[in-house]
Phi, psi and omega in degrees: 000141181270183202288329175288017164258091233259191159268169195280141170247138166298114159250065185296157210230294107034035202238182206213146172214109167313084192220146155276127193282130172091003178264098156296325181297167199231135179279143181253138171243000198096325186272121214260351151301284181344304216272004159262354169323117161292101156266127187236184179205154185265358166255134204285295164345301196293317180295351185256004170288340208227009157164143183328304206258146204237128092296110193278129170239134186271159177263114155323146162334301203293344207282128169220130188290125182256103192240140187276153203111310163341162153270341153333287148335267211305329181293308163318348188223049130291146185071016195237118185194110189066052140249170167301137197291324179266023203240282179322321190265281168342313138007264171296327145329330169266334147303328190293321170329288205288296093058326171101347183303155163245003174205144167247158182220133184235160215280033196230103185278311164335315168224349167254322175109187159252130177253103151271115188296317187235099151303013173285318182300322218232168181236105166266126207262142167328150172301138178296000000 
């Protein structure tokens, strides 16, 4: 494959947010944009790493997704080169911000997850 070609990207609709009931804490990274996110994975496995009880949440029709791999993406994390993942994945969140995206998704589902910007895009459905 040349470098300019890219591959079918997973575009889930589709997502699980991991929480234990009565449990508040938050994981902190320092980045205090990063760290106001509403974060999910689009692997129901993955989202049960971070807490017993599941919630599915859907991407309204209208909700629109920054999915990594893209040509969208590659355009937006130009130029993001000898950084740190979370200097990078924070980044593009904020271009995807300024960009008009309500959610970016990345293919490291386990730990960085889907970062939702306008929780408005999405419909959170009762536990799973």
């Amino acid at each position: 494959m040349r470098a300019h070609e890219l591959t079918e990207v997973e575009k889930p609709r589709v997502f699980y947010k991991g929480y234990n009931s009565g449990d508040t804490r938050r994981i902190k990274t320092g980045d205090s944009f990063w760290d106001s996110h509403f974060f999910v994975s689009s692997k129901e496995k993955d989202a049960r790493l971070y807490g017993t009880n599941i919630r599915r949440i859907e991407a309204k029709p209208s909700a629109k997704i920054l999915y990594e791999g893209t040509r969208p993406f590659i355009s937006l994390a130009k130029g993001l080169t000898h950084v740190g993942m979370l200097e990078w994945a924070s980044t593009i969140v904020k271009r995807a911000k300024e960009a008009g995206y309500d959610a970016v998704w990345f293919k490291r589902q386990g730990d960085i997850g889907t970062v939702i910007i306008n929780q408005r895009a999405f419909n959170v459905e009762k536990e799973i």
